[in-house]
C-alpha positions as a LaTeX table, in Angstrom:
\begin{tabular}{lrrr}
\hline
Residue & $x$ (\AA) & $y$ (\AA) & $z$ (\AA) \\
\hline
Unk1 & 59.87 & 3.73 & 46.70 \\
Unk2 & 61.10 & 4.44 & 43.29 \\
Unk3 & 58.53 & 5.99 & 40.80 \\
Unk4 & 59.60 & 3.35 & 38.43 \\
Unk5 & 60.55 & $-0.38$ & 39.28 \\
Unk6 & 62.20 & $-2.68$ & 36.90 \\
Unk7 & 59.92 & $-4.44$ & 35.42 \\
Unk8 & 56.71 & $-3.32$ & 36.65 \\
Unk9 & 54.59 & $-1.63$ & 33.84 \\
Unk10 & 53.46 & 1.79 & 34.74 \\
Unk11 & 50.47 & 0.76 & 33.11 \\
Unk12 & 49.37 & $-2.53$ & 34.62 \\
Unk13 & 46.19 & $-3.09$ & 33.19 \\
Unk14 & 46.63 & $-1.42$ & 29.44 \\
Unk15 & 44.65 & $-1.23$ & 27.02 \\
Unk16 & 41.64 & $-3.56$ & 27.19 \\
Unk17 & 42.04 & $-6.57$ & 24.86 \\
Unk18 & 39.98 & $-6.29$ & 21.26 \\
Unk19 & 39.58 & $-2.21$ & 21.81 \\
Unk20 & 40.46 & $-0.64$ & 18.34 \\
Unk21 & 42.72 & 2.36 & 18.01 \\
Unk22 & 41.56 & 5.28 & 15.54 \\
Unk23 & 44.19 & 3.56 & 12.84 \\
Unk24 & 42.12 & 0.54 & 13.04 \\
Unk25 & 39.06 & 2.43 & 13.64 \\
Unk26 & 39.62 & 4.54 & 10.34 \\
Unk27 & 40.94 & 1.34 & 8.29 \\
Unk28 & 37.48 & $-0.55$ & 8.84 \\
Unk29 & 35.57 & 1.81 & 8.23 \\
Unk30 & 36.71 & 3.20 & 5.16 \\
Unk31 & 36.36 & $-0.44$ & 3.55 \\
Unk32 & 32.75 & $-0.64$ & 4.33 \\
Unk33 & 30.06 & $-0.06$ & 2.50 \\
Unk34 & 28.39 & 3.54 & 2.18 \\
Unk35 & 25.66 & 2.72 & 4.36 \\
Unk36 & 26.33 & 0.61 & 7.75 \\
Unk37 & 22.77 & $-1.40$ & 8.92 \\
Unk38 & 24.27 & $-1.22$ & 12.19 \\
Unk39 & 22.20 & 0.73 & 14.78 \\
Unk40 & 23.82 & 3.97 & 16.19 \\
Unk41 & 23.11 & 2.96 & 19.56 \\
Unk42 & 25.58 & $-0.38$ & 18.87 \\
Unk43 & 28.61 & 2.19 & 17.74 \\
Unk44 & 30.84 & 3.64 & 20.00 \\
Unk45 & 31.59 & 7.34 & 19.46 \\
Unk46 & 35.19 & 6.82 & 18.12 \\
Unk47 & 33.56 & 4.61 & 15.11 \\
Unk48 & 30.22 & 6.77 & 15.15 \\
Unk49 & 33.01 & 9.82 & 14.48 \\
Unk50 & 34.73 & 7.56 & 12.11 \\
Unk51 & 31.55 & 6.67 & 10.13 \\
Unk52 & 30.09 & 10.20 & 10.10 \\
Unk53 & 33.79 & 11.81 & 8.64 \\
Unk54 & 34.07 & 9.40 & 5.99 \\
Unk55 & 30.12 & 9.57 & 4.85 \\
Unk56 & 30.23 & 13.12 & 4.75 \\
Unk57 & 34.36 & 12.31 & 2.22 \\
Unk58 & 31.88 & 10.35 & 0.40 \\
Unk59 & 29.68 & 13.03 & $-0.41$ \\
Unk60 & 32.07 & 15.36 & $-1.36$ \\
Unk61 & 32.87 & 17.68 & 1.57 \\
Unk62 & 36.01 & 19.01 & 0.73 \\
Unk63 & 37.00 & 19.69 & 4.55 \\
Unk64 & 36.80 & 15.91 & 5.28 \\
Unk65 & 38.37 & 14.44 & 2.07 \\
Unk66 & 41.16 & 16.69 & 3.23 \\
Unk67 & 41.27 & 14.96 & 6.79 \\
Unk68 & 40.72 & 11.31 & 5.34 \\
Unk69 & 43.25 & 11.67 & 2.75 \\
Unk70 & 45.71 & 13.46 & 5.40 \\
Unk71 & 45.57 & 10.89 & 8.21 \\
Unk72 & 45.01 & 7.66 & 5.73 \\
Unk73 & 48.83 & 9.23 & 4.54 \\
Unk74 & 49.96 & 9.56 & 7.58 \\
Unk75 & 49.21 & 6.15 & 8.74 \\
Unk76 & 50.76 & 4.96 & 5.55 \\
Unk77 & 53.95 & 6.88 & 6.73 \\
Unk78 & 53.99 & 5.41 & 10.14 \\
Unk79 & 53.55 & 1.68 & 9.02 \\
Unk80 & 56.14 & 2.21 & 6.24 \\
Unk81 & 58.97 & 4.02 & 8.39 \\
Unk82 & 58.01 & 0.88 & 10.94 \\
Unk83 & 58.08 & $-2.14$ & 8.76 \\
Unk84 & 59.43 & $-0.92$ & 5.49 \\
Unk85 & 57.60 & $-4.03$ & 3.39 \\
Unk86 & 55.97 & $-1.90$ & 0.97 \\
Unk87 & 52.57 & $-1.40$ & 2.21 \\
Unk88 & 52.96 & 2.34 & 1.57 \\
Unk89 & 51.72 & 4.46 & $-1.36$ \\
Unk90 & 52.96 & 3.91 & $-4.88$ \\
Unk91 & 54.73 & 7.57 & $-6.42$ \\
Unk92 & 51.78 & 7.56 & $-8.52$ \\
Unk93 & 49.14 & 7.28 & $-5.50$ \\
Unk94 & 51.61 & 9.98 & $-3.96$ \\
Unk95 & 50.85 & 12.31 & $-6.78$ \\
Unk96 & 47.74 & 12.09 & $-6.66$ \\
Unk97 & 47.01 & 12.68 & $-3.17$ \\
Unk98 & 48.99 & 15.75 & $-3.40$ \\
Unk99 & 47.07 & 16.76 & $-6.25$ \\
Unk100 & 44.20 & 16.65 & $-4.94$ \\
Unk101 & 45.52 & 18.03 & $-1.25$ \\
Unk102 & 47.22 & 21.31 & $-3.74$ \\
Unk103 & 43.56 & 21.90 & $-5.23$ \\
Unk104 & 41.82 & 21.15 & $-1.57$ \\
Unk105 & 43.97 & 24.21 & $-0.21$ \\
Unk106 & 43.54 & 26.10 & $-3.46$ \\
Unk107 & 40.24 & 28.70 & $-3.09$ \\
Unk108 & 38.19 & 27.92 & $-5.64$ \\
Unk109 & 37.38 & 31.14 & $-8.57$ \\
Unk110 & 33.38 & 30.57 & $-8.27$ \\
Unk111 & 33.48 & 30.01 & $-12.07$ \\
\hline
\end{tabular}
């Protein structure tokens, strides 16, 4: 037998209808509110990761603004390059997610 037949999925069962993929993952939860009412024992631990990355961007950790801004512009990338219908960033948003990615890297004087 073959290892791959025409038209058989190497994959037959796939991924499980209505199960969220980080992009999704990271999309929803950056558009909720600051504080979720959800209990942690109804999260999985992909959106209880999710959740606890982008509190800790919204309360200034440096570290994690770097990884939110990083991956939210790398999604951007991917869905532009595949649909090209200008869902990606403006120049101007550009700018200033390199701006603040330039001062992220930047060690900072202690002044």
């Amino acid at each position: 037998m073959p290892p791959f037949q025409k038209g058989r999925s190497g994959n037959p069962r796939g991924r499980p209808k209505g199960s969220r993929n980080v992009k999704t993952l990271l999309r929803e939860e950056a558009g909720r509110a600051f504080t979720d009412t959800r209990p942690p024992e109804e999260l999985s631990k992909l959106e209880a990761l999710m959740k606890a990355l982008l509190d800790n961007a919204a309360r200034g950790d440096n570290r994690a603004i770097a990884m939110v801004l990083g991956k939210m512009e790398e999604i951007d990338a991917k869905l532009d390059a595949a649909a090209g219908n200008g869902l990606a960033f403006t120049a101007a948003d550009r700018e200033v997610i390199a701006e603040i990615w330039r001062r992220l890297q930047t060690p900072e004087d202690g002044a």
